[in-house]
N, C-alpha and C positions, 0 to 999 in steps of 0.2 A: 491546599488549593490557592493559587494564585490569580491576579487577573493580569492580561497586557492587550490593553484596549479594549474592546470586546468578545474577548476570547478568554477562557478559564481554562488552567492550564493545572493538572493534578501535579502532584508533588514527585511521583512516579516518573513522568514527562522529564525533568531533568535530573532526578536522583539513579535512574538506572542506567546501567553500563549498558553500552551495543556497539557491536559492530558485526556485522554481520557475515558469518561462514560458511557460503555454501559449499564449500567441500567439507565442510561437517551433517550440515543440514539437509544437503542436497537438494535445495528449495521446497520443505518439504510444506512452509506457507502456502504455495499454488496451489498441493493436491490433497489436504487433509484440510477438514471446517465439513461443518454440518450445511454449507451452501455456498455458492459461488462469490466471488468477491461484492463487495458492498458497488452501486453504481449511483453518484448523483444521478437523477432523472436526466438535464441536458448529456450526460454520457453516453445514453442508451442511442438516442441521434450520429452519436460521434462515434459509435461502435459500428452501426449499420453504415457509414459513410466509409469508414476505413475497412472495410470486413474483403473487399476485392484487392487492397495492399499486403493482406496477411493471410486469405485463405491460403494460395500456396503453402506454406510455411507450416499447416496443420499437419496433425495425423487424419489419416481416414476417417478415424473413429469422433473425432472431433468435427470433422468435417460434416459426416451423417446427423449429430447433432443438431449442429446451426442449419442443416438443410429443414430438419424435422419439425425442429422448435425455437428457431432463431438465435442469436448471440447471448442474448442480455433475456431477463424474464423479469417477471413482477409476483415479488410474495404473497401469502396470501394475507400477510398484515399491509399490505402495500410500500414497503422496499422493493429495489431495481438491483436485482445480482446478475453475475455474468452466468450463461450458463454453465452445465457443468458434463464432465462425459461418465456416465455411471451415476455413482454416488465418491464419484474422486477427483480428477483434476480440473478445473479451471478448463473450458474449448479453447483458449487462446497459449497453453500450456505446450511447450515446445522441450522434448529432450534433447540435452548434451551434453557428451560425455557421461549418463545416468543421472544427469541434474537438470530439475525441473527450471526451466525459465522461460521468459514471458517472448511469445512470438511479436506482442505490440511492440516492446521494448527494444527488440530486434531490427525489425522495421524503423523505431526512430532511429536508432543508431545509423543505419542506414540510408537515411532519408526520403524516408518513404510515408511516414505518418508526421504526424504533428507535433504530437504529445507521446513521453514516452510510456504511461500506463493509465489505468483507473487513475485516482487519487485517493480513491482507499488505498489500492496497491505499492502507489508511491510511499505515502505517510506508514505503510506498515512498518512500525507494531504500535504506532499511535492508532487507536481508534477516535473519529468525530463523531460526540452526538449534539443531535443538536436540539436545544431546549428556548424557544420563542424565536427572537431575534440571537441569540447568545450561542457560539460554540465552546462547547466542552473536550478539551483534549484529554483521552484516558490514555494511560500506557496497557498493552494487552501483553501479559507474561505467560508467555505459553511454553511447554516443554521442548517441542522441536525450536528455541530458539535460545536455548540454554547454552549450545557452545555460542552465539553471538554476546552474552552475557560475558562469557569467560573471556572471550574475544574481547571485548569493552574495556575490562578491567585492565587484561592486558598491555594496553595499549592509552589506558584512561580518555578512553569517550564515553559519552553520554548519549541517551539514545536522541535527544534532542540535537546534540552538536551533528549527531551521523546523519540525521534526516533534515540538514540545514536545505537542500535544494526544492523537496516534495515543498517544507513549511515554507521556503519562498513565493513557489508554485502559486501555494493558496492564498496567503496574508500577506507576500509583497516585502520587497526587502527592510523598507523604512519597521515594517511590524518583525522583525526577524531581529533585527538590530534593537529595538527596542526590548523586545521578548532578550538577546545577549544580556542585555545591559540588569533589565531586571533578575537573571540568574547572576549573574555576577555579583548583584548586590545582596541579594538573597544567601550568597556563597560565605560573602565576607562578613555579613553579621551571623551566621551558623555560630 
């Protein structure tokens, strides 16, 4: 564990390979998890704001969902997840081609929303927790993301260098460049 700034940052964070395959995986992040994507609290605002950009774009089934029980929910530990259709995919979950992808992310591509996802969804397969004032970046190794792993190696990325846009997103380029620099230095005393 490291720190760069105010952020602690696991060792995982830059020792694991990623790059991510979904014609391996099939996006299979979207529709498997025991609950919908993680949502900061002002997200949930930001989901009902944009939800008339991307309804189209749903299944039905998704649709009847957000009609029933709205976009986003609240745990009963009090977390903010997106909701979900069943016990499977993500309502904002879009097939193509048999590959799960993100209808938000569509839309920004597009230009039609803001932002291109959550920022849990962004940063995945970093997970943020957060303890005081202090975030903790974990790396989450999950099976469906084992060819991204092989992928990584491949290609030698790091799941830190692949998810340089999400970690902009959130910390800002100045903390991104800092966070390089401290892997780098980290690299060369190994």
């Amino acid at each position: 564990m490291f720190a760069v700034g105010d952020v602690l940052i696991s060792d995982e964070v830059v020792d694991a390979p990623f790059t991510c395959n979904l014609a391996a995986c099939r996006g299979g992040c979207c529709v498997q998890g025991d609950a919908g994507a993680p949502l900061e609290e002002e997200e949930c605002g930001w989901l009902d704001q944009i939800l008339p950009d991307v309804l189209p774009d749903l299944s039905a089934d998704a649709r009847a969902v957000i009609e029933s029980q709205g976009s986003w929910e609240k745990t009963r530990d009090g977390r903010f997840v997106t909701s979900c259709v069943g016990d499977a995919e993500c309502v904002f979950v879009i097939f193509e081609s048999g590959i799960a992808k993100c209808a938000i992310q569509k839309a920004y591509f597009e230009g039609r929303v803001d932002r291109p996802k959550p920022m849990s969804c962004h940063l995945f397969p970093i997970r943020v927790a957060r303890h005081g004032d202090t975030d903790v970046l974990n790396y989450e190794a999950i099976d469906i993301c084992a060819p991204a792993r092989t992928c990584g190696r491949k290609f030698d990325v790091d799941v830190a260098r692949f998810l340089e846009e999400p970690l902009v997103r959130k910390y800002g380029q100045q903390w991104y460049n800092e966070f390089c620099a401290a892997v780098d230095e980290r690299s060369r005393n190994a």
